[in-house]
C-alpha positions in Angstrom: 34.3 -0.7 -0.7 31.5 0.8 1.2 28.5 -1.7 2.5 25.0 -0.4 0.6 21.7 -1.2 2.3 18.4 -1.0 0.5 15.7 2.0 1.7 12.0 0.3 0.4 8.9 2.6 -0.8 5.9 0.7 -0.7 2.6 2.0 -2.7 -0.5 1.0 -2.1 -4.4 0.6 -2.3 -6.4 -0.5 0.2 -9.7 0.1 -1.4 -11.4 2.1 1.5 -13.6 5.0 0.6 -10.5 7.0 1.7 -8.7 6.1 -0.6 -11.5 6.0 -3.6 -11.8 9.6 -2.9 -7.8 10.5 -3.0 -8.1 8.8 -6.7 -10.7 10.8 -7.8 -8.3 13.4 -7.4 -4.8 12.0 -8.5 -6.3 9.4 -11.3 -4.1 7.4 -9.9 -4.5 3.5 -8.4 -1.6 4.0 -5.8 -2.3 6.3 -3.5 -0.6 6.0 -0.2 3.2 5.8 0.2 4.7 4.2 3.4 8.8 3.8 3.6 10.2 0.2 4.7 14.0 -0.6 6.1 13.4 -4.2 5.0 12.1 -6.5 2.4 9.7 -8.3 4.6 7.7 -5.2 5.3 8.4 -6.1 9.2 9.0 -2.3 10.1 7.1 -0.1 7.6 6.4 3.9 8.9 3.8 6.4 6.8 1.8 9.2 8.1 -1.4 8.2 8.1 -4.7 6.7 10.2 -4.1 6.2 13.5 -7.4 4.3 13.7 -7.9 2.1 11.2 -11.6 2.7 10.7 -11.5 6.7 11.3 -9.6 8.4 8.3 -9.5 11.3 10.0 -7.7 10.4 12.5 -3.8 10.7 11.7 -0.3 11.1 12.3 3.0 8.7 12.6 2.3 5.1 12.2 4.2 2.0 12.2 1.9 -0.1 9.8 1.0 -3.5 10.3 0.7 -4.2 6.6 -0.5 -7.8 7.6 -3.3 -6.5 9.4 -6.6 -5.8 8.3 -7.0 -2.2 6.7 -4.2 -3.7 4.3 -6.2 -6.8 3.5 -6.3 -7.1 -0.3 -4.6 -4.7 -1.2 -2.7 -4.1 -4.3 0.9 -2.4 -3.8 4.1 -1.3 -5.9 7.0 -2.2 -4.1 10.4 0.2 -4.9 13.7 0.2 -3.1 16.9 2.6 -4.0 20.7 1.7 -2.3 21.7 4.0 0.2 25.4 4.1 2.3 25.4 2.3 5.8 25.4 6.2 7.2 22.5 7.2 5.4 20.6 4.2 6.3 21.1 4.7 10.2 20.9 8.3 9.3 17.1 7.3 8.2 16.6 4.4 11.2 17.4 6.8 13.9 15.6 10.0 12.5 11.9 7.6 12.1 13.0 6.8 15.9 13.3 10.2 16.7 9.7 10.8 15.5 8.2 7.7 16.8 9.7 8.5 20.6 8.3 11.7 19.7 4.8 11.1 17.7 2.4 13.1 19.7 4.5 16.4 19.0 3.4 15.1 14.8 0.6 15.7 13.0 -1.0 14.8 9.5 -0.8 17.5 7.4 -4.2 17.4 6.0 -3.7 21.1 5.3 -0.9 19.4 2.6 -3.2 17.8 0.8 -4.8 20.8 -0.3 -1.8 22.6 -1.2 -1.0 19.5 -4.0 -4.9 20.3 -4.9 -3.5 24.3 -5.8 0.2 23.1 -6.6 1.1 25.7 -3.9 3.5 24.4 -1.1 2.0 24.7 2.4 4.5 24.4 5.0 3.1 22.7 8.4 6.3 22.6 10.9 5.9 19.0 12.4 3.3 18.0 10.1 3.6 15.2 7.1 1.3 13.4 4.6 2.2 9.8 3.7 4.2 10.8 0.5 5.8 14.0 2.1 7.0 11.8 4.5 8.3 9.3 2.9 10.0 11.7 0.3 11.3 13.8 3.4 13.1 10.9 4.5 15.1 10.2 1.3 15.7 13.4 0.7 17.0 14.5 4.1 19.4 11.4 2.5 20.0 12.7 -0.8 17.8 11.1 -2.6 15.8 13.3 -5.4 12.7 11.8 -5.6 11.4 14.8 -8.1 12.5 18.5 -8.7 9.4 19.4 -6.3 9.9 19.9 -2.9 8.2 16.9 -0.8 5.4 18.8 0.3 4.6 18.5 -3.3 5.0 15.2 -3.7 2.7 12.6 -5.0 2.5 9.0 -5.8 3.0 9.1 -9.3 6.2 10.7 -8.5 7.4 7.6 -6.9 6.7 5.7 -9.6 8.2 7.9 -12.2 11.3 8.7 -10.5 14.8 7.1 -11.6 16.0 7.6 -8.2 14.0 3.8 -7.2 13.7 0.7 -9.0 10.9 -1.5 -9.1 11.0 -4.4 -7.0 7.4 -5.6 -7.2 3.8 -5.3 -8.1 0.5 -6.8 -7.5 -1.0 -8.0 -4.7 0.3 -7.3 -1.4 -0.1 -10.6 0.1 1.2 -12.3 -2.5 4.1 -10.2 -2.2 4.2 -10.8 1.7 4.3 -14.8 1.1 7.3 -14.2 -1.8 9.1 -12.4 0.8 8.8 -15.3 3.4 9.3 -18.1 0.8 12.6 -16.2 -0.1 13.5 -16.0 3.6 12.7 -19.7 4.3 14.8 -20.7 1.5 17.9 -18.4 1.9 17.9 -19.9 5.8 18.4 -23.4 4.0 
């Protein structure tokens, strides 16, 4: 029987004006989506601020959810089961575009496209949930009949293709995580 690995979506709000002006638009708490090879959040990627305190500023990140920008937030976290291939398939195509990160951009240009429901295609060029749904797809994973350039949040959470794992806070859900290590060691 084949080995499955788990693939996790994490959703969050950070509360930044940023963010308070995204759900203005999407009426929706969770606004930014960041994909996760494991349940402690250790190695999380998004498209997003390169500078914590400059939205404007963006492109590949590995995000330190511990870290400041993602102190008390709130977050939805999903995860789907993927094939041991498809899982390395993902690990070694984030690799490819983190050895590669100044040749990516943020795909601000994106953002306006959801805004007209029109697809803008930006060749090396991602927002957070384009990204992340890029990803799975690229793994055959559906996350919704659109194409991930017109992918939202919302869509996340609707889809069938992940479960729900957790939500609430984000630090509560970063102690569970090390709790649930700690014990399993035992």
């Amino acid at each position: 029987m084949e080995e499955s690995l788990k693939v996790y979506v994490l959703l969050t709000d950070t509360g930044t004006i940023f963010t308070r002006l995204i759900k203005l638009f999407t009426k929706v708490s969770l606004n930014h989506a960041s994909i996760a090879l494991d349940p402690s959040l250790e190695e999380v990627y998004s498209f997003g601020r390169k500078c914590p305190k400059n939205p404007w500023i963006g492109g590949f990140v590995r995000e330190d959810v511990r870290g400041e920008l993602f102190d008390g937030a709130t977050c939805a976290v999903f995860y789907c089961k993927v094939d041991r291939e498809s899982y390395e398939r993902m690990k070694s195509r984030i690799e490819e575009i983190r050895r590669n990160e100044h040749q990516y951009k943020y795909n601000l240009l994106g953002l306006f496209g959801i805004l007209l429901k029109k697809r803008i295609r930006r060749e090396r060029a991602y927002f957070c949930t384009q990204f992340v749904a890029a990803m799975l797809e690229e793994n055959g994973i559906a996350i919704s009949a659109k194409p991930s350039e017109l992918t939202t949040p919302y869509d996340f959470e609707q889809t069938k293709a992940l479960r729900t794992m957790y939500r609430g806070s984000l630090r509560s859900y970063i102690a569970r995580q090390k709790e649930d290590m700690r014990c399993s060691a035992k």
